[in-house]
C-alpha positions in Angstrom: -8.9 -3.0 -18.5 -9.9 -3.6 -15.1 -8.7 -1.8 -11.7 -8.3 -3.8 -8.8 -7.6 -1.9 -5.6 -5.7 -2.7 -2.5 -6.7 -0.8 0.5 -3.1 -0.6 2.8 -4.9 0.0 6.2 -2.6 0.9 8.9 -2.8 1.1 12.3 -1.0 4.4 12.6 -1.2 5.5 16.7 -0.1 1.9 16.9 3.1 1.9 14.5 4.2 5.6 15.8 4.2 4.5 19.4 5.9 1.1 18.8 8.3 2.1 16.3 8.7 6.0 17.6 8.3 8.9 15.6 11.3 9.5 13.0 12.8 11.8 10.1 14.3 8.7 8.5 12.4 8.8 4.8 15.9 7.0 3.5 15.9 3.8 5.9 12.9 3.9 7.6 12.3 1.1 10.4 10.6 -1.6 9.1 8.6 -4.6 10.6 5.9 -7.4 9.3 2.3 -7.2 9.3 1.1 -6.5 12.9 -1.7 -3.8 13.0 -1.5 -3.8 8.7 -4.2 -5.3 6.5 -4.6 -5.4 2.9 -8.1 -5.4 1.4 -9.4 -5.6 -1.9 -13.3 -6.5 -3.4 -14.4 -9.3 -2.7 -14.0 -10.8 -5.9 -11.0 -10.0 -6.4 -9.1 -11.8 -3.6 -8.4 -15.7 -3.3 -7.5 -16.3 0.1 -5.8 -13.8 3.2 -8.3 -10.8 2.6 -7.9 -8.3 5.5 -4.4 -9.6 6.7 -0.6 -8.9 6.4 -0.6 -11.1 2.8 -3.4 -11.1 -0.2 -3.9 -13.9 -2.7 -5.4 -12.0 -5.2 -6.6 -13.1 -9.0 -5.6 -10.6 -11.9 -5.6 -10.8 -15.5 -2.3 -10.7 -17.2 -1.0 -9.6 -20.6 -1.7 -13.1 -22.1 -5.5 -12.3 -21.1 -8.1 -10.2 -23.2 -7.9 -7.8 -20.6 -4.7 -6.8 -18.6 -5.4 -6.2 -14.5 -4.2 -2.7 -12.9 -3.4 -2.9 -9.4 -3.8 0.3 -7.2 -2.3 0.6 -3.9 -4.1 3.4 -1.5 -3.4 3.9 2.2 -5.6 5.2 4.8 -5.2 4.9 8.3 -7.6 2.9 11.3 -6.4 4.8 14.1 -9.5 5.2 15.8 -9.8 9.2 17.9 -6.5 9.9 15.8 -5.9 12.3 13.8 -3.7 10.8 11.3 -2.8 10.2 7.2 -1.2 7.7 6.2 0.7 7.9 2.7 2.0 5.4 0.5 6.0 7.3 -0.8 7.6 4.5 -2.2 6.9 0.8 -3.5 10.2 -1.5 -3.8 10.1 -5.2 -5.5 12.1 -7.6 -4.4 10.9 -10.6 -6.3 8.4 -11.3 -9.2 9.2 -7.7 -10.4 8.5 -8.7 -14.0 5.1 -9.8 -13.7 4.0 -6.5 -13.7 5.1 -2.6 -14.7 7.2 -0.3 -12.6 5.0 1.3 -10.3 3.8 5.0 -10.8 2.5 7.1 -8.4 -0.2 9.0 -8.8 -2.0 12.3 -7.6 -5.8 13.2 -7.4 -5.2 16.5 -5.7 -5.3 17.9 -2.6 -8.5 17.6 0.5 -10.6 20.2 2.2 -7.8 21.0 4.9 -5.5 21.9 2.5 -2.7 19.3 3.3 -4.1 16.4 2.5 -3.3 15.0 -0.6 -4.8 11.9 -2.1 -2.6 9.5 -4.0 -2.1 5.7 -5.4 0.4 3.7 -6.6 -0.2 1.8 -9.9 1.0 -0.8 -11.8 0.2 -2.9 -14.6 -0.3 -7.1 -14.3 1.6 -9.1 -17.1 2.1 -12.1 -15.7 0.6 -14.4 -12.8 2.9 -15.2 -9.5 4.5 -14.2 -6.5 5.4 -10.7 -5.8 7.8 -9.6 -2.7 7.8 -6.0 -1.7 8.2 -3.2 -0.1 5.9 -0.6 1.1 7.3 3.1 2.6 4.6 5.0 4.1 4.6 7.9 6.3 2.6 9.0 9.2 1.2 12.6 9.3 -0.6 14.2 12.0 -3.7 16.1 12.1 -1.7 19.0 11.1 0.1 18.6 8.4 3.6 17.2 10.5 5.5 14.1 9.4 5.0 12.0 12.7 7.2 9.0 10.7 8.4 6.9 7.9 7.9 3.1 8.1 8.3 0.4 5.5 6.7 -2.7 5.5 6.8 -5.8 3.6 3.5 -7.7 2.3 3.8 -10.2 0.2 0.6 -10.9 -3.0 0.3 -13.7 -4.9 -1.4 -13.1 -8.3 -3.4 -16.0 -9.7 
């Protein structure tokens, strides 16, 4: 089994002080892929690496060896102080070409709050995928500055 890993980098000064800061985890604003790139190795992605949308190749269950995808965010936000966290991933379309996603946790950082965490899933079959990502802003404190969805779109080959 291989791991293929998305990087969700985010622009986070840039999303709190377009979209203001917000308490909203159940309908958080939501907007397209302006000042968000997805990244993965470079032999992993097809076509749109470093942009709002990722062609991406993957192995599926009808391959010798079935593709994990990992989704990790991390903010760009240069003289911020910010975390960005991935708290919810919602399909839209081409849910059954892969498993429900799982989140998971490798523990918490050196100022205590930070907590470092992916969300997995498993690749069965190739094709579209539309979704959702919720993410939230946190300061260099510890404080929830937002919650933000966004909605990439990957194309497994």
């Amino acid at each position: 089994m291989s791991i293929i890993n998305i990087s969700v980098v985010i622009d986070a000064q840039y999303v709190v002080a377009t979209f203001g800061p917000n308490n909203n985890s159940e309908s958080p604003p939501g907007f397209y892929h302006e000042n968000i790139y997805l990244t993965v190795r470079g032999g992993d992605a097809v076509q749109s690496d470093a942009s709002g949308w990722l062609v991406m190749r993957a192995k599926s269950e009808s391959d010798t060896d079935i593709d994990r995808i990992r989704w990790r965010a991390d903010d760009i936000s240069l003289g911020a102080d910010h975390q960005c966290r991935i708290t919810k991933l919602n399909f839209q379309r081409g849910a059954n070409l892969i498993t429900a996603p799982k989140q998971r946790r490798l523990g918490r950082g050196e100022n205590g709050h930070r907590i470092d965490c992916f969300w997995e899933v498993e690749v069965l079959e190739p094709g579209a995928v539309q979704y959702n990502i919720e993410f939230m802003v946190i300061d260099g404190q510890g404080r929830v500055q937002g919650y933000y969805t966004y909605d990439p779109l990957i194309q497994i080959s």
